[in-house]
C-alpha positions as CSV (number, residue, x, y, z in Angstrom):
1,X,-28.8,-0.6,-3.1
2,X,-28.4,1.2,0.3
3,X,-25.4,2.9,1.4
4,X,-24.5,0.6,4.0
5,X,-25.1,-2.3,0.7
6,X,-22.2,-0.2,-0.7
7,X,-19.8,0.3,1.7
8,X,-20.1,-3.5,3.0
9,X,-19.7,-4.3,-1.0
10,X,-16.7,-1.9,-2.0
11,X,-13.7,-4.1,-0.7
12,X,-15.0,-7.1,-2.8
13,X,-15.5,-4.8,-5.2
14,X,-12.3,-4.0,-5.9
15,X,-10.7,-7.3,-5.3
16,X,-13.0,-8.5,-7.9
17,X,-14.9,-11.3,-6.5
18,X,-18.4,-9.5,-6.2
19,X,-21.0,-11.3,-8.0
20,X,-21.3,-9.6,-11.9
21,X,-24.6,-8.6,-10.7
22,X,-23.7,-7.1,-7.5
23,X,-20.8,-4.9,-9.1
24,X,-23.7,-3.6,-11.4
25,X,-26.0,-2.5,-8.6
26,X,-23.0,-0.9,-7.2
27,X,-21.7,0.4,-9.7
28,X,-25.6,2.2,-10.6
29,X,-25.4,3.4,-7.0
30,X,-22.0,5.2,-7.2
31,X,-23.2,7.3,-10.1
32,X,-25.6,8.9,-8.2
33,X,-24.2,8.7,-4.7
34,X,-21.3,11.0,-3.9
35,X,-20.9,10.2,-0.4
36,X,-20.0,6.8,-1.5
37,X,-18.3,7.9,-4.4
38,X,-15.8,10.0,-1.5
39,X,-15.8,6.6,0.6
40,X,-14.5,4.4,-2.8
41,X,-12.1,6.8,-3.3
42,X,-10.8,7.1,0.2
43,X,-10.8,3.2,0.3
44,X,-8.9,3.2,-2.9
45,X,-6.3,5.1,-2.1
46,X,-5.8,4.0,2.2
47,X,-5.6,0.3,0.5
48,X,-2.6,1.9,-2.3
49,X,-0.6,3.3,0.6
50,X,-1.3,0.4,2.8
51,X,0.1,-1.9,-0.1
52,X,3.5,0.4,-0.7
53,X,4.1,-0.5,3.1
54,X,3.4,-4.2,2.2
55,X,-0.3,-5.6,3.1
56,X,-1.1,-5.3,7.0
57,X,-4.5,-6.3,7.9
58,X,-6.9,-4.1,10.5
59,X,-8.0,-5.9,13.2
60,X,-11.7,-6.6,13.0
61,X,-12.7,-5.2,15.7
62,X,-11.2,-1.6,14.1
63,X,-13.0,-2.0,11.0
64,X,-16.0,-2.5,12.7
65,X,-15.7,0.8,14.2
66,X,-14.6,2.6,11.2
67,X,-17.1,1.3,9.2
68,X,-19.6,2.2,11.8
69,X,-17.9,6.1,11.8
70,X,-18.5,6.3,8.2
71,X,-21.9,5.2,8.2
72,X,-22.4,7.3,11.1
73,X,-21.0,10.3,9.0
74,X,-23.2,9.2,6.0
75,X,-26.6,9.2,8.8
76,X,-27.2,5.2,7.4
77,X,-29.1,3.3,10.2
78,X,-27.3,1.1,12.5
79,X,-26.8,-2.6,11.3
């Protein structure tokens, strides 16, 4: 699994409706990846305060761009 696999896998992930053997590659990858170890947790904790507000969803066009920031930071090839 590539970095760019785990950050397009981390919000299914966590909502628990990855397939059993996607959530294990992931799961292998985030033991040895700390960049997106920092990203899970980030995710993690942006989607807790997001939910104290109540849920708002980001426009699409938005998480493109963020996701393509972080990749960016993480020097992943472009999709």
């Amino acid at each position: 699994m590539t970095c760019r696999d785990a950050i397009d896998a981390i919000a299914d992930f966590l909502d628990q409706t990855l397939p059993r053997d996607a959530g294990e590659d992931l799961e292998r990858h985030l033991r040895d990846c700390a960049p997106c170890q920092a990203y899970l947790n980030t995710y993690r904790k942006t989607r807790a305060l997001v939910g104290q507000d109540g849920r708002v969803d980001m426009p699409e066009e938005l998480r493109a761009r963020l996701r393509q920031f972080l990749l960016d930071q993480l020097g992943a090839p472009p999709a």
